[in-house]
N, C-alpha and C positions, 0 to 999 in steps of 0.2 A: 504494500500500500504506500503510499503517496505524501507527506509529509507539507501539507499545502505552505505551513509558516508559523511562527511561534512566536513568545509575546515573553516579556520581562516584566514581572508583576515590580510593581513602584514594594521597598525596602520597610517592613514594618516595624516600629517598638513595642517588645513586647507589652509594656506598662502603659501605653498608651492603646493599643488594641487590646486589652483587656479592660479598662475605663469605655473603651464606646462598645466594645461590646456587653457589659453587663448593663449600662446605660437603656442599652435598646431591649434586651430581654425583658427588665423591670418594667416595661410599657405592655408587655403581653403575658409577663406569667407574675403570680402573685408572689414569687420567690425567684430568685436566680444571683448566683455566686459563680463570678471567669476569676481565676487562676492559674498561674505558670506552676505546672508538678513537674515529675519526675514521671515519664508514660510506664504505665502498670506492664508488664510482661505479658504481653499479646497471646504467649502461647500458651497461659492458664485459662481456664474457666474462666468468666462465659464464651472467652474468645473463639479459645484453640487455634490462633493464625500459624503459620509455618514461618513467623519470624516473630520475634523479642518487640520490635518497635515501628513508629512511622517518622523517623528521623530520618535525615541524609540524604542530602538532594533533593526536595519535596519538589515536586511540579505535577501539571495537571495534562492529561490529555483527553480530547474530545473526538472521539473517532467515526467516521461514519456520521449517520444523524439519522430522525425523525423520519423526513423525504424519500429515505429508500423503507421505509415500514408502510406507511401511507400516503397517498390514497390507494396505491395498492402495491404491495412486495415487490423486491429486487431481490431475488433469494439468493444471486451470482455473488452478493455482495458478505464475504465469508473471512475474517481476519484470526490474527495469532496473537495471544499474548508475548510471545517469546518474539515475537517481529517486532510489535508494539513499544515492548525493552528496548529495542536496537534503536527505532526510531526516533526516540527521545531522549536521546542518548545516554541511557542508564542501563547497558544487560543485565543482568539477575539483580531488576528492580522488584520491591516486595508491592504488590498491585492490588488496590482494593477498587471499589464501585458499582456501576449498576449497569447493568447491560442487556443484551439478547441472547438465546444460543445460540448458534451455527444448527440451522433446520436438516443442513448436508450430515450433520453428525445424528442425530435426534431423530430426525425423522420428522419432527413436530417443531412449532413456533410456543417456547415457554421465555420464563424471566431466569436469569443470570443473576446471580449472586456473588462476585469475583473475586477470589481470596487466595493470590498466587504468587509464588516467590518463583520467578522466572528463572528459566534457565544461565548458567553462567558458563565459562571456561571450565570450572574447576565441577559445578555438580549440575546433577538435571535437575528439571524444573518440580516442584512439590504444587500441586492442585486441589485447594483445601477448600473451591467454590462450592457452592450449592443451588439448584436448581429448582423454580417453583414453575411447576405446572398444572392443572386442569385433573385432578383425578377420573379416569375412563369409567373410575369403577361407583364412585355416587358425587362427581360432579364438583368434589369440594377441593380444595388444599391437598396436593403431593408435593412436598419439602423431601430432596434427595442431593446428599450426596456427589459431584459432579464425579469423584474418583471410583464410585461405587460401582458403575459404568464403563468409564468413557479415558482414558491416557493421554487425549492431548489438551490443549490448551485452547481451544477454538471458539470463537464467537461469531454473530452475526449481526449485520444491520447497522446497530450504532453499541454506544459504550459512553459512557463518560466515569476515566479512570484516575483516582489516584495512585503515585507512584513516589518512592524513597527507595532507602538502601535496607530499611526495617531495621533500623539502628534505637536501640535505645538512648534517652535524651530527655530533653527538657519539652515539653507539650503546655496548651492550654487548654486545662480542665474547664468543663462549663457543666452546674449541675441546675437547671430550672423545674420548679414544682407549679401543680395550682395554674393552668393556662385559662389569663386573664380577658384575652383578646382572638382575633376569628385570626393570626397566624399561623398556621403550624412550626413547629419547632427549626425545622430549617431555613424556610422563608422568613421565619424571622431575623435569623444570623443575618441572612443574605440581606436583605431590605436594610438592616442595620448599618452593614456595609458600605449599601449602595446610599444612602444616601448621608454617610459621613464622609467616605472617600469620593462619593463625584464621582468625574469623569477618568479617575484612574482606577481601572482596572484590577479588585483581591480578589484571590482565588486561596481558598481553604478547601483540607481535605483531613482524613479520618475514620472517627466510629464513636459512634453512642449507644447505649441501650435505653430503651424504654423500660425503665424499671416496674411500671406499678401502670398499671388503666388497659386499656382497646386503645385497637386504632384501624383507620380504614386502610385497607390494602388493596389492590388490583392484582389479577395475575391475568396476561393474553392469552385467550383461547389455542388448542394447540393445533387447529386450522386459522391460514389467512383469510381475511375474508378475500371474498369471490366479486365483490362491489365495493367500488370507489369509496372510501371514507374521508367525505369533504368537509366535515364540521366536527367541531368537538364534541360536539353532540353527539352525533354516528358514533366518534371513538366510545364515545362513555356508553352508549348501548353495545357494540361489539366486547367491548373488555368486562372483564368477571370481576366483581366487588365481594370483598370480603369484611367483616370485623374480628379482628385477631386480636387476644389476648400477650400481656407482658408472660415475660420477659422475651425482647426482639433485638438483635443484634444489629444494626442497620448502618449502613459505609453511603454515607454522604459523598458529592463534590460539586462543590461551589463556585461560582466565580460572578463578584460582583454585580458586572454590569458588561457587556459584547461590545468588547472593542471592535468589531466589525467582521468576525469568526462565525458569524452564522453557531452562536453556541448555545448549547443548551445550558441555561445559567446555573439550573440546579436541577440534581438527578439522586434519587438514594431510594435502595434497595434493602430490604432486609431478610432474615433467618431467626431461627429459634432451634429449639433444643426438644422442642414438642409439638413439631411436624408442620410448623407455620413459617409465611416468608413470602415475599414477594415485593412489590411496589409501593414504598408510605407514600400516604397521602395527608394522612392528618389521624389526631389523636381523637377518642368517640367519647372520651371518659375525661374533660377539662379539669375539674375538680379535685380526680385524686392522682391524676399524671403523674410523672416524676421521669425528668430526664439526666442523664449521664454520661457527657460526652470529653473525647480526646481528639483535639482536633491540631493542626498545622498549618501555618501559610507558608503556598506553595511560593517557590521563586521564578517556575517558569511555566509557560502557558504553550502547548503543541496543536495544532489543528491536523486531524490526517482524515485524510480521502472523506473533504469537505462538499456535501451534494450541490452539483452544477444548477440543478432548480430545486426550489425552496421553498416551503410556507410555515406557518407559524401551528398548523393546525395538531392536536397532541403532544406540547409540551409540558402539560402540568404534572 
C-alpha cells in the first residue's frame, strides 16, 4: 500500500495537556482526574497485550477509509499489519485500534479489534486481536480470538491504528465517572482538543476500560450489503446494535481536527473477557459509568492508500 503523506503533530507539555484536558472532561462527567503515571504493564489482566507499554515512537496511522466500505464494498482493498510497520517507519511497532477484517481471510465482513506487536528482524509477529462478529447461530455477539483461527496479520477496508515501540514509560492517566453531558467518553477528549489546540492538529492514542455501566456497540453484518448505503441512516439500519455490559477493553485513536487527510478523527473498538466487543459508541448507563484510560500523544501522523472519492457518510 501507498503511503499518501504524513503530518508532525505540533510538541505537547505534559502539565499543560493535562490542565485542558481535565478542564474539558469536568464539562461532561460529574468526576474526572488526567495525570502523568507510570503505564501499568499491558501484558497483565484486563489487558493481556503482547507488549509491556504504549511508549516509543507514538504516531498514528489512518489507513484505507470509510469510501471503500460504502456505499458499497471494494473487497480488493486487503492490507498487512506487518507492511503497515514498514510504512510508518516503525517495524515491530506494538499496534492497537479499530479496524475491519480482511473478508479474503474470513470469508465474512466482521469488526477488528487490533492488538499486535508486529513482526521485527529478530522475532515474528505475536497477534493478540480479536474479532467481533454476527453470531450465525442466534444472531447476537461472537467475540473470538483473531489467533484462534487465522496466523496472519491481515485486515481490510480501512483501520485507524495506533502505533509505538510498546515500551514502558510515562502515560496520561484519565479516570472520568458520572457522565454529565450527551458526549461520549472519546469525543469528548477529542472536542476538548479541538477546540483548545485550533487549527493545529493532536493526535492521541491508547486504551481505556469501561469499568462499571453499558454501552452501545455496533458490530457489521457479516454480509455486505447488496445496495448502495447513501445516508447515515441506511448505515444505522444495515449495522447490528448492541448494549454491552463493563468490563470493555476499548483502543481509541484520535486526532484533533483533519489537516486535510480525509481522516477519520476518531475511531475505537473494543473486547471483553465475557464474549463482548465491537464498535463504542456511547455509554447507556450515564450515572454509574466509570472510565479508565492510558493514553499518549502521538508525534506523527501517516495517511496510507487515502480513497480517491470521498464522503463523509458512516463516520460516527
Amino acid at each position: 500500500c501507498q503511503t499518501l503523506g504524513n503530518f508532525s503533530f505540533s510538541i505537547i507539555l505534559p502539565l499543560f495537556f493535562i490542565i485542558v484536558l481535565q478542564k474539558g472532561l469536568k464539562e461532561n462527567f460529574a468526576d474526572a482526574q488526567v495525570s502523568v503515571v507510570d503505564c501499568p504493564d499491558l501484558t497483565q489482566e484486563p489487558f493481556n497485550f503482547p507488549a509491556k507499554g504504549i511508549c516509543g515512537k507514538p504516531r498514528i496511522a489512518d489507513v484505507g477509509g470509510v469510501p471503500y466500505l460504502i456505499p458499497l464494498v471494494q473487497k480488493e482493498k486487503v492490507y498487512d499489519l506487518n507492511t503497515v510497520a514498514k510504512d510508518i517507519e516503525l517495524p515491530g511497532a506494538f499496534i492497537l485500534g479499530a479496524g475491519a477484517v480482511s473478508s479474503k481471510v474470513l470469508g465474512i465482513n466482521a469488526e477488528l479489534i487490533p492488538i499486535v506487536q508486529t513482526k521485527s528482524e529478530k522475532k515474528p509477529a505475536v497477534n493478540g486481536s480479536y474479532v467481533a462478529q454476527i453470531n450465525p447461530a442466534d444472531k447476537g455477539c461472537l467475540l473470538e480470538k483473531y489467533s484462534s483461527k487465522y496466523t496472519d496479520c491481515e485486515f481490510g477496508l480501512l483501520a485507524n491504528l495506533y502505533a509505538s515501540e510498546g515500551q514502558p514509560g510515562k502515560v496520561i492517566e484519565v479516570k472520568a465517572n458520572g457522565r454529565t453531558g450527551e458526549l461520549n467518553f472519546v469525543s469528548c477528549l477529542r472536542q476538548t482538543l479541538e477546540k483548545h489546540y485550533g487549527e493545529k492538529p493532536v493526535g492521541m492514542g491508547g486504551t481505556f476500560i469501561i469499568q462499571k455501566g453499558k454501552a452501545k456497540i455496533h458490530i457489521m453484518p457479516p454480509e455486505f450489503s447488496a445496495c448502495p448505503l447513501n445516508t447515515d441512516e441506511d448505515v444505522n439500519n444495515w449495522l447490528k446494535f448492541f448494549e454491552m455490559k463493563a468490563p470493555l477493553i476499548c483502543q481509541p485513536v484520535i486526532v484533533s481536527r483533519d489537516p486535510g487527510f480525509d481522516l477519520r478523527v476518531e475511531h475505537t473498538h473494543c473486547f471483553s473477557h465475557h464474549g463482548e466487543g465491537g464498535h463504542y459508541h456511547q455509554d447507556t448507563s450515564p450515572d454509574s459509568v466509570q472510565y479508565l484510560g492510558y493514553f499518549q500523544p502521538a508525534e506523527l501522523l501517516f495517511r496510507i492508500d487515502r480513497p480517491q472519492e470521498t464522503h463523509l457518510v458512516g463516520r460516527d
